[in-house]
Steps between C-alpha positions, in 0.01 A plus 500: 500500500219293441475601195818361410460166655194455240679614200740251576254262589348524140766453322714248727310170505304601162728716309842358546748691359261807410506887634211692632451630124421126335203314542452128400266286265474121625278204418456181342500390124226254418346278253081494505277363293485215278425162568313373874680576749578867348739613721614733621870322466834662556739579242850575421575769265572889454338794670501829294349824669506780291408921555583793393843504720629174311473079514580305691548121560492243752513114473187290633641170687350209495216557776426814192603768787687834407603810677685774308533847669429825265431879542150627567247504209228303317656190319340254273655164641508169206653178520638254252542134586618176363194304570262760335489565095135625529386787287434770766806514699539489879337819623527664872342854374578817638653570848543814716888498723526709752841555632591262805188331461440148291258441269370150447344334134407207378631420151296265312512278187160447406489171322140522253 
């Protein structure tokens, strides 16, 4: 039984919506770099974790947090926003999901 109560417990409160089988990748979008202060600032904009089981997308609101729920695997998580046209992309690099569990990155838009 207590078993069960955990499984729940992971993916209740953090997981809404998911099964024992999904995990979660969750974080914050952000702009660094450039002129003083240099951030890090929040942004708005559009989440993309991709693996070998598919893409997926989330939207970043405007305090730059995200949560989208996927199946186990290694992703590579990226981010596009509005207030960044800089040559390298928004980059979060590779995460590991285990199912019921969340993983957390930061993605950042490194300003030169």
């Amino acid at each position: 039984m207590a078993l069960v109560v955990l499984a729940i417990g992971l993916c209740g409160p953090m997981l809404a919506g998911c099964d024992s089988a999904q995990g979660a990748v969750a974080g914050v979008l952000v702009g660094i770099g450039g002129p003083a202060p240099g951030g890090p600032y929040p942004y708005r904009g559009l989440i993309t974790v991709a693996g070998s089981s598919g893409s997926y997308h989330a939207s970043a609101g405007a305090n730059g947090r995200f949560r989208i729920a996927v199946p186990p695997g290694t992703y590579h998580v990226t981010g596009a926003s509005g207030h960044f046209e800089g040559p390298t992309g928004c980059d979060g690099g590779l995460v590991n999901v285990r199912a019921g569990q969340q993983t957390s990155v930061t993605v950042a838009c490194e300003f030169p």
